[in-house]
PDB file as gemmi writes it, atoms N, CA and C in Angstrom:
CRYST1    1.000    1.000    1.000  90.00  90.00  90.00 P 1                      
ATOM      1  N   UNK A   1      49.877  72.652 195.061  1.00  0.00           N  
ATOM      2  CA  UNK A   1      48.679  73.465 195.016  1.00  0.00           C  
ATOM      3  C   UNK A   1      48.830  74.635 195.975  1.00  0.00           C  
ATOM      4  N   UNK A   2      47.860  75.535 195.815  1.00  0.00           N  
ATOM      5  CA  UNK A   2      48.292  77.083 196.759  1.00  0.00           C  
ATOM      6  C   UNK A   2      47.350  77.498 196.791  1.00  0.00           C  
ATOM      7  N   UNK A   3      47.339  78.404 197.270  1.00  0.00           N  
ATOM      8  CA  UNK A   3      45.917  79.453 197.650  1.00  0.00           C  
ATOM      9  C   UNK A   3      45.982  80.696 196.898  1.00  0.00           C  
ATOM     10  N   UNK A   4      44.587  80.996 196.508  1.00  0.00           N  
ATOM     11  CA  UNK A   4      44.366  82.118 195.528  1.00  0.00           C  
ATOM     12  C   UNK A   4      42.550  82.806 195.895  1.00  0.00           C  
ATOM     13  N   UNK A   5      41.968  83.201 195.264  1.00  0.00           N  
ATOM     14  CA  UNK A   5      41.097  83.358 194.798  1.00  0.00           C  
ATOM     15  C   UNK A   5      40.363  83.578 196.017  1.00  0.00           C  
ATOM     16  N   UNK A   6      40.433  84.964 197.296  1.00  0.00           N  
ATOM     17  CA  UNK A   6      39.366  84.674 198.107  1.00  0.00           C  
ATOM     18  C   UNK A   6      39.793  83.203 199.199  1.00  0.00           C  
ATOM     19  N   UNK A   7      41.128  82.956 199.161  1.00  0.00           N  
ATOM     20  CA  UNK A   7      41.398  81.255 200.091  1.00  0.00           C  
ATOM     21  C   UNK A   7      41.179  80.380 199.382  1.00  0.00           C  
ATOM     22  N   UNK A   8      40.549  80.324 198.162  1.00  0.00           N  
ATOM     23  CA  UNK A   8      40.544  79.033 197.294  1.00  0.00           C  
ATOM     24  C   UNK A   8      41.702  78.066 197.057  1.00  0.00           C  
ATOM     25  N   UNK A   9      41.562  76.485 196.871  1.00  0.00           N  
ATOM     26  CA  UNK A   9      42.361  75.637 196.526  1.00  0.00           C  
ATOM     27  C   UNK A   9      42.970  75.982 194.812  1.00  0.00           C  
ATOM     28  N   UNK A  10      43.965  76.423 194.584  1.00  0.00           N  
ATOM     29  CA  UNK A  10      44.575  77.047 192.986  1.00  0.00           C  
ATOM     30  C   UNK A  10      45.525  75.254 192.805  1.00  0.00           C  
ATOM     31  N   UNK A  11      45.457  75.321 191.196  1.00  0.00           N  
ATOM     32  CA  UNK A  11      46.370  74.395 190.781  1.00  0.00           C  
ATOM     33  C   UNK A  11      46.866  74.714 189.540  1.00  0.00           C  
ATOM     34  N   UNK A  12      48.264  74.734 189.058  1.00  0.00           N  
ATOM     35  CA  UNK A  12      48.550  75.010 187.763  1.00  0.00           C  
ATOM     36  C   UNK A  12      48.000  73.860 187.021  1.00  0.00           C  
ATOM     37  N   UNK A  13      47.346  74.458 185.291  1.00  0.00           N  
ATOM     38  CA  UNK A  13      47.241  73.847 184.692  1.00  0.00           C  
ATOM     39  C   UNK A  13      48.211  73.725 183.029  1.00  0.00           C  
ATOM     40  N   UNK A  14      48.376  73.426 182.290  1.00  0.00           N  
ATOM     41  CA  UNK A  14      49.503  72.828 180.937  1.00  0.00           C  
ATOM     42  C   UNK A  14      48.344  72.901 179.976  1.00  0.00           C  
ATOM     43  N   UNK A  15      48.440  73.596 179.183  1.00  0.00           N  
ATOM     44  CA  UNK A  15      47.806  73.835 177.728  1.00  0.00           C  
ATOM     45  C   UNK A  15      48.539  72.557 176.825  1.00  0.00           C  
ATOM     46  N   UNK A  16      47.758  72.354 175.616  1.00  0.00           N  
ATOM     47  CA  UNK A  16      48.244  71.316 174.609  1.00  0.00           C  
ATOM     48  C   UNK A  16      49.366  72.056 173.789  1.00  0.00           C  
ATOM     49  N   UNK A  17      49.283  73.714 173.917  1.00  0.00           N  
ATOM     50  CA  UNK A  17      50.943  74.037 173.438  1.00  0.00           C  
ATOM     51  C   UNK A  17      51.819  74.413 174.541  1.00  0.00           C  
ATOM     52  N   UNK A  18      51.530  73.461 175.466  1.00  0.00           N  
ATOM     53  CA  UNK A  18      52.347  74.263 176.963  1.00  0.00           C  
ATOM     54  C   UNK A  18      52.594  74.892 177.205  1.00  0.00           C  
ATOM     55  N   UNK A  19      51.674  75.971 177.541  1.00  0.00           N  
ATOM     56  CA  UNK A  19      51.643  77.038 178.153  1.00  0.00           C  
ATOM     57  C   UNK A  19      50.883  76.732 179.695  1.00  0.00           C  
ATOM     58  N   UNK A  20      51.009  77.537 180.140  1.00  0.00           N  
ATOM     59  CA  UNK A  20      50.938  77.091 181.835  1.00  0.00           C  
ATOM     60  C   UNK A  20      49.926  78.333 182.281  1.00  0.00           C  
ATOM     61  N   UNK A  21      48.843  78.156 183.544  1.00  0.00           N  
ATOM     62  CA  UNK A  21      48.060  78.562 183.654  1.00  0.00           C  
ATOM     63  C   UNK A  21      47.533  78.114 185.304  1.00  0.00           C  
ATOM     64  N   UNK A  22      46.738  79.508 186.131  1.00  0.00           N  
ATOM     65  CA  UNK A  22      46.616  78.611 187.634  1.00  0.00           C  
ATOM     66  C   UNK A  22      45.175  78.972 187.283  1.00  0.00           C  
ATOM     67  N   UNK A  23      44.521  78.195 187.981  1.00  0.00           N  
ATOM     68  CA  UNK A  23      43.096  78.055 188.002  1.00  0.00           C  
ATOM     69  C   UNK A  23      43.004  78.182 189.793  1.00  0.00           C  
ATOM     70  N   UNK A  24      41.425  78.624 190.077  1.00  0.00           N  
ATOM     71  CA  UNK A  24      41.288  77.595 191.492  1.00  0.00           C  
ATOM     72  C   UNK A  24      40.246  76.637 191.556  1.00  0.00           C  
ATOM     73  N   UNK A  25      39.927  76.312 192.484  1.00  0.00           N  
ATOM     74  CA  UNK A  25      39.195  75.233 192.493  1.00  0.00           C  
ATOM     75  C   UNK A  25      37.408  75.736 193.186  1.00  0.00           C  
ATOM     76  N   UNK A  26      36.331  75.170 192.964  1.00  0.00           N  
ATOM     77  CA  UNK A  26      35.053  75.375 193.281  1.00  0.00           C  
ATOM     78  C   UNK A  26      34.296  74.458 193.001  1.00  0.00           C  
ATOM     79  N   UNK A  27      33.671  74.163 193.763  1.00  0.00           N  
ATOM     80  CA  UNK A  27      32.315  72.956 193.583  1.00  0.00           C  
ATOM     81  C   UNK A  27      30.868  73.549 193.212  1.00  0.00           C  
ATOM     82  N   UNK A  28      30.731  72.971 192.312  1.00  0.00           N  
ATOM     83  CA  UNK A  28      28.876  73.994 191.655  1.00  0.00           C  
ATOM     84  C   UNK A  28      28.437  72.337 191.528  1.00  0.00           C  
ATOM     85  N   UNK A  29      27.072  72.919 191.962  1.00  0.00           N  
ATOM     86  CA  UNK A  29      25.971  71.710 191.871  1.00  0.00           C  
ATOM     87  C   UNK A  29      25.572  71.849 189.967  1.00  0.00           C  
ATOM     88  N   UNK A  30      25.288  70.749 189.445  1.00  0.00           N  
ATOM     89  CA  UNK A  30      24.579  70.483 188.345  1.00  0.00           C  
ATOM     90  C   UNK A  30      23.799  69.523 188.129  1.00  0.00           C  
ATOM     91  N   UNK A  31      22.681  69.948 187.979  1.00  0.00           N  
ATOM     92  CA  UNK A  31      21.394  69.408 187.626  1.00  0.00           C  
ATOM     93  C   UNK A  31      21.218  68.595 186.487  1.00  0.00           C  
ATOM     94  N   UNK A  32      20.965  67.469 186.052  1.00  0.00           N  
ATOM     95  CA  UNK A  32      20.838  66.898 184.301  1.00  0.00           C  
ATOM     96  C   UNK A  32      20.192  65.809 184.690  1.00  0.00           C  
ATOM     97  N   UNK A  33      19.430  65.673 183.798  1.00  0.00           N  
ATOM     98  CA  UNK A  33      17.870  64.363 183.818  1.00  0.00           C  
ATOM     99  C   UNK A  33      17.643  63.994 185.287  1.00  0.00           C  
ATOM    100  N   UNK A  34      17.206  65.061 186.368  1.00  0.00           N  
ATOM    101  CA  UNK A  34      16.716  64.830 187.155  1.00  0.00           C  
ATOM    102  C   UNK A  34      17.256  64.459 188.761  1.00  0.00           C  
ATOM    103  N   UNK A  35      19.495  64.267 188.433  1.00  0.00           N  
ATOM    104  CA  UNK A  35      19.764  64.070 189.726  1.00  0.00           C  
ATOM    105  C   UNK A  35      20.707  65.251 189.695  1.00  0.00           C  
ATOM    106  N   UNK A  36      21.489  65.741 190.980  1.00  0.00           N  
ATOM    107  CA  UNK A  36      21.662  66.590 191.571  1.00  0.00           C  
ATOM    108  C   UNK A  36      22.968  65.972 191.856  1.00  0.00           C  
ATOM    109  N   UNK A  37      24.368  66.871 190.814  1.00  0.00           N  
ATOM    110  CA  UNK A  37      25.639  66.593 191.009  1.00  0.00           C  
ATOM    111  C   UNK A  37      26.129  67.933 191.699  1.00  0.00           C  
ATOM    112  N   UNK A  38      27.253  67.289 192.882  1.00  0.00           N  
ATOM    113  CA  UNK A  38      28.185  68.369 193.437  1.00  0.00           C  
ATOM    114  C   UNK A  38      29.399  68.085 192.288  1.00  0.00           C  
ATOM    115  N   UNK A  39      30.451  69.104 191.724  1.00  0.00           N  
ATOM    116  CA  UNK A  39      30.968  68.767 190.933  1.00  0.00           C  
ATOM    117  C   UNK A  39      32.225  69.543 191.300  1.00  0.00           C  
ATOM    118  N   UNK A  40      33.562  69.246 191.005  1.00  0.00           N  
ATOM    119  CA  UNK A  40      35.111  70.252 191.189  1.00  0.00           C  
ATOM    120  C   UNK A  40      34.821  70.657 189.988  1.00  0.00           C  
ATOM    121  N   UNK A  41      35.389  71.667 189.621  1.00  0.00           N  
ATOM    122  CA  UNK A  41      35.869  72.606 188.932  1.00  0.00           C  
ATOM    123  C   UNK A  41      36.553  73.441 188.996  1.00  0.00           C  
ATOM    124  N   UNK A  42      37.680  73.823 188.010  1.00  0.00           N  
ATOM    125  CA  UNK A  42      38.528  74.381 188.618  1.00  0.00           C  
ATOM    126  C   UNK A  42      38.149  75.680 187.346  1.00  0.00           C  
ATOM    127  N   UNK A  43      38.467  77.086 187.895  1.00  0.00           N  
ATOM    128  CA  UNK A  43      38.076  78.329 187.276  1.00  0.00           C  
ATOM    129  C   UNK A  43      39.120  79.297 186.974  1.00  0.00           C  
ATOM    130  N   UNK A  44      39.674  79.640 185.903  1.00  0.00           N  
ATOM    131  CA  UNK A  44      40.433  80.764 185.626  1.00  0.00           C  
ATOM    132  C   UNK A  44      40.529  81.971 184.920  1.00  0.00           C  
ATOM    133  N   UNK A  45      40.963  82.847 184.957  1.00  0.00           N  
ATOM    134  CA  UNK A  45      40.645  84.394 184.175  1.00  0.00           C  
ATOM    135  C   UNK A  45      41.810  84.433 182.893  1.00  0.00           C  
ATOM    136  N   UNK A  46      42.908  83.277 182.807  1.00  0.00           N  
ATOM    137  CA  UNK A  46      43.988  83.474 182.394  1.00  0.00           C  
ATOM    138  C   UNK A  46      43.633  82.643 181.047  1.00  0.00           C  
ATOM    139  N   UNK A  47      42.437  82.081 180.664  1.00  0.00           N  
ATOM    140  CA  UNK A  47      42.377  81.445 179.802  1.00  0.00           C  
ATOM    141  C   UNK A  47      41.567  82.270 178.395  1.00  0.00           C  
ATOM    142  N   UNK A  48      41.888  81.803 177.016  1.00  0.00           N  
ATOM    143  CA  UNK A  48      41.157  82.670 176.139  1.00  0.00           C  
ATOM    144  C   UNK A  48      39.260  82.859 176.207  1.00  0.00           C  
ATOM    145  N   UNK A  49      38.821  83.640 175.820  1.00  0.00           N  
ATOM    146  CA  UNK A  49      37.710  84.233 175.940  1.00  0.00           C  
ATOM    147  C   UNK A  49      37.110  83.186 174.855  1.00  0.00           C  
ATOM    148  N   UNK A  50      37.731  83.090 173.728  1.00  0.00           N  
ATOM    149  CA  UNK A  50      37.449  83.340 172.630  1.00  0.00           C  
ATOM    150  C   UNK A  50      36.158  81.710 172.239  1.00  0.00           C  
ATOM    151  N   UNK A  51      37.161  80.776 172.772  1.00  0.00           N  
ATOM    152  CA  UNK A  51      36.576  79.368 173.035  1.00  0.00           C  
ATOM    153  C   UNK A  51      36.996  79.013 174.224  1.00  0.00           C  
ATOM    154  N   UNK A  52      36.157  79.184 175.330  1.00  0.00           N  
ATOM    155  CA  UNK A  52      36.622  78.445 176.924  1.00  0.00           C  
ATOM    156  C   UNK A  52      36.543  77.486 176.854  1.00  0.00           C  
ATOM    157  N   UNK A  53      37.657  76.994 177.740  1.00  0.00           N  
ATOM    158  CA  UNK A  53      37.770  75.399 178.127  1.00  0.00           C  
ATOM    159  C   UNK A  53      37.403  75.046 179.543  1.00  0.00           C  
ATOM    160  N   UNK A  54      36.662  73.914 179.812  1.00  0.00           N  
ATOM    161  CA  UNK A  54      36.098  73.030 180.583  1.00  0.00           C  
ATOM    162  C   UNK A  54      37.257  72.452 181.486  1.00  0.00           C  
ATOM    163  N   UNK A  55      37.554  72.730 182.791  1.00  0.00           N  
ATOM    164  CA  UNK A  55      38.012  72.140 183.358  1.00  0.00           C  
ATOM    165  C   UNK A  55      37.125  71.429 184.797  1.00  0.00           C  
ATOM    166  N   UNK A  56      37.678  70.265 185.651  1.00  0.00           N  
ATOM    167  CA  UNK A  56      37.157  69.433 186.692  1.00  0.00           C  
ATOM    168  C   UNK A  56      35.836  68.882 185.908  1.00  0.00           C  
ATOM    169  N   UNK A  57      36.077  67.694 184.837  1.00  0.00           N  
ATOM    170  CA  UNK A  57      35.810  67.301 184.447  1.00  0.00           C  
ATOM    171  C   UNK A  57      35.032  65.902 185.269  1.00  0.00           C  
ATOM    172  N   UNK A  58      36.040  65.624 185.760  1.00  0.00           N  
ATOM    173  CA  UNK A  58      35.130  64.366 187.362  1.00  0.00           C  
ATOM    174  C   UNK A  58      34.322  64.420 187.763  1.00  0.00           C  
ATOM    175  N   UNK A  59      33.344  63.472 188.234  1.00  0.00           N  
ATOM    176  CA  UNK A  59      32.012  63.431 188.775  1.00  0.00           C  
ATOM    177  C   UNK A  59      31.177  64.309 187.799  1.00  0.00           C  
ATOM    178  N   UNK A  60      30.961  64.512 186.651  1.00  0.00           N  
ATOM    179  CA  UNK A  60      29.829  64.518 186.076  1.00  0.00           C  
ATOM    180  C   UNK A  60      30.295  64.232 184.223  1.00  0.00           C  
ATOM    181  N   UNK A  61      30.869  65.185 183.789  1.00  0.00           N  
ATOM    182  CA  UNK A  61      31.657  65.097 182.507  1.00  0.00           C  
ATOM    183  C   UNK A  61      31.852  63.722 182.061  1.00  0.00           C  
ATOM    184  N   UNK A  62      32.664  63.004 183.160  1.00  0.00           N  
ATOM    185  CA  UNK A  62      32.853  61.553 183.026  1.00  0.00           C  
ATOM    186  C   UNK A  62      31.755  60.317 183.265  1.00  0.00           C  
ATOM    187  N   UNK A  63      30.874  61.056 183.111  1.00  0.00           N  
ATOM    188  CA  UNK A  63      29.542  59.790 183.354  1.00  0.00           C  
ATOM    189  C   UNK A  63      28.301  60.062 182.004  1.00  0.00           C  
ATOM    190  N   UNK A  64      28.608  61.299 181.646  1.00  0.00           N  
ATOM    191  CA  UNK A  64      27.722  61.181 180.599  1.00  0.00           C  
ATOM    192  C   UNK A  64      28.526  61.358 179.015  1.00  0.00           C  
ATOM    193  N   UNK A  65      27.936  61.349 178.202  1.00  0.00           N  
ATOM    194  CA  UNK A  65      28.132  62.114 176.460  1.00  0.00           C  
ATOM    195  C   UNK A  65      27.954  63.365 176.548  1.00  0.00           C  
ATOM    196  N   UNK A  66      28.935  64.140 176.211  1.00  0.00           N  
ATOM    197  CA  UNK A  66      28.754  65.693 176.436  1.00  0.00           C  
ATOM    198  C   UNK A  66      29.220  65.806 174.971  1.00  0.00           C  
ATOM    199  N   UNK A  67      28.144  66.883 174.656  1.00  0.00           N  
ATOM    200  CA  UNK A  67      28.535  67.601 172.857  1.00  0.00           C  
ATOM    201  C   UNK A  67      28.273  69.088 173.319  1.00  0.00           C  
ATOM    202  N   UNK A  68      29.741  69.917 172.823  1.00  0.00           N  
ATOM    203  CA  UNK A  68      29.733  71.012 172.921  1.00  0.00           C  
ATOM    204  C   UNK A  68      29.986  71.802 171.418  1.00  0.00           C  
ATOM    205  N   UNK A  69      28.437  72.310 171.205  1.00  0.00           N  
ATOM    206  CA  UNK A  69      28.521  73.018 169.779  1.00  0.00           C  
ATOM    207  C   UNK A  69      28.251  74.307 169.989  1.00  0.00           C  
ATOM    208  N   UNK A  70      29.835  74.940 169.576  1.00  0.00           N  
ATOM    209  CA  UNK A  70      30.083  76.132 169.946  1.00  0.00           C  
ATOM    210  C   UNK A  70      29.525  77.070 168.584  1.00  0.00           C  
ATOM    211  N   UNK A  71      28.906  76.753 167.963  1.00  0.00           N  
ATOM    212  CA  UNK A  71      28.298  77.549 166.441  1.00  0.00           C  
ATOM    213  C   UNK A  71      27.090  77.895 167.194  1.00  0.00           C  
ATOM    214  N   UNK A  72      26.430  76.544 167.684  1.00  0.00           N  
ATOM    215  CA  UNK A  72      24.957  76.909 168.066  1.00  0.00           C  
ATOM    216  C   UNK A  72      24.714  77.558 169.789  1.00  0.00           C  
ATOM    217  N   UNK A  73      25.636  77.523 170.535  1.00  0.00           N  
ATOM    218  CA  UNK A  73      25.958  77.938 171.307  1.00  0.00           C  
ATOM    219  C   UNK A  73      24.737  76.894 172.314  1.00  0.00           C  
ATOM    220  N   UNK A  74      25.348  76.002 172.006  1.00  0.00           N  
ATOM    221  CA  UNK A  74      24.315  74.288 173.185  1.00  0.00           C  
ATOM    222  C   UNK A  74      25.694  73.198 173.320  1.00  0.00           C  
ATOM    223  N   UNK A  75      25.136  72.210 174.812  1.00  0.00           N  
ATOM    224  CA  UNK A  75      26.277  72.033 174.741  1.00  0.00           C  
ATOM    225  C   UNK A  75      24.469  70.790 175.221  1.00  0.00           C  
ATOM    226  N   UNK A  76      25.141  69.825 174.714  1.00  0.00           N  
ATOM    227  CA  UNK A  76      24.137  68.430 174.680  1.00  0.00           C  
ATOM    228  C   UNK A  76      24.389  67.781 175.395  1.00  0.00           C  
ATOM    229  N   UNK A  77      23.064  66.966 176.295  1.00  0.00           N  
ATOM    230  CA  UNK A  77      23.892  66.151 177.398  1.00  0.00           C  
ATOM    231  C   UNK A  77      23.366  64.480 177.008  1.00  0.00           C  
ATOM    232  N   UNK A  78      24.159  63.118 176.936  1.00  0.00           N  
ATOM    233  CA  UNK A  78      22.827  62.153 176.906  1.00  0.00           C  
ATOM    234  C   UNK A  78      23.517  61.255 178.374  1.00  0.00           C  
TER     235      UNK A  78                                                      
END                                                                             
């Protein structure tokens, strides 16, 4: 891991056609049915516009059902 972004924690990430990519890292609070998650995430400029992908998936992603409908532009939480 390395530093990027303003001193941020950076980590390369591997696409499903391997292609390679650095992100850095940031914690954002998120709010959903009422409790209050600190969450990693990691953020990059190097990725397509077109359909973004979700990275630092831990501590919140992984505790609920997430539906992301990119037609209607909602992403559902249960």
């Amino acid at each position: 891991m390395g530093s990027s972004k303003k001193g941020k924690e950076t980590r390369e990430f591997t696409t499903a056609n391997q292609g390679k990519f650095i992100a850095y890292k940031e914690i954002l609070t998120l709010m959903a049915c009422g409790k209050v998650y600190d969450c990693p995430f990691y953020i990059s400029s190097e990725l397509p516009r077109i359909t973004p992908i979700i990275l630092g998936q831990e501590g919140f992603f992984n505790n609920f059902k997430i539906t992301f409908d990119l037609k209607e532009r909602q992403i559902i939480i249960v």
